[in-house]
N, C-alpha and C positions, 0 to 999 in steps of 0.2 A: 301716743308716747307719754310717757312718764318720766319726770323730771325729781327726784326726792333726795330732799336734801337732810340726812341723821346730822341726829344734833345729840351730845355726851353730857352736855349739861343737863340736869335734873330742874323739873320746874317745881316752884310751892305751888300749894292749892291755890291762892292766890293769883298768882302769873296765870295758872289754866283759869281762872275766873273771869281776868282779865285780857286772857291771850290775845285777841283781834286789835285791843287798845294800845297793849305796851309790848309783847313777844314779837307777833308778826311782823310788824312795820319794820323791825331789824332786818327782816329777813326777805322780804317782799321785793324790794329792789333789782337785788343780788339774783333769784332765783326768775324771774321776770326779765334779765338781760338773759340767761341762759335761754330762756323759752323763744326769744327773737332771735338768736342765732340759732336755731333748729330748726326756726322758723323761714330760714331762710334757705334753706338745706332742704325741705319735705314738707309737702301741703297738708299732713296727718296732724289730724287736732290731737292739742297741749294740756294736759295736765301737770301741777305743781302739788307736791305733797312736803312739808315736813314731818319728820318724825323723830320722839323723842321715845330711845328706848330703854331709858330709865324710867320712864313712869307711864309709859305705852300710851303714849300722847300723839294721834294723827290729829292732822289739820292736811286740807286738800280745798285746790281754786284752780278755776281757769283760769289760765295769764288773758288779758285784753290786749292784745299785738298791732302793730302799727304795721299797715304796708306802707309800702314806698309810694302808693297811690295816697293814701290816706295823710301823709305828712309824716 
């Protein structure tokens, strides 16, 4: 399953240089709570993508998921 989250903002060259340090973290959270409730729903492994299609910018992660065993 795939979880992708478009995004309308336009990044600078900059922002994609720095994506992991200062874009992501925005967005990491948010799309990471989706992934555990879907997770709770169907044992199919999780992929997270954003994508920006102003300037055709993927970024793609496994969410790290917590079971109920786990804490």
């Amino acid at each position: 399953r795939w979880i992708i989250d478009y995004k309308t903002r336009e990044l600078t060259d900059a922002a994609i240089a720095d994506f992991k340090e200062v874009v992501w973290p925005k967005y990491q959270a948010q799309l990471e709570q989706y992934a555990t409730a879907f997770a709770a729903l169907s044992p199919h492994p999780i992929r997270l993508g954003l994508y920006f299609p102003c300037v055709s910018y993927w970024f793609e992660w496994a969410p790290e998921l917590l079971t109920s065993e786990e804490g």
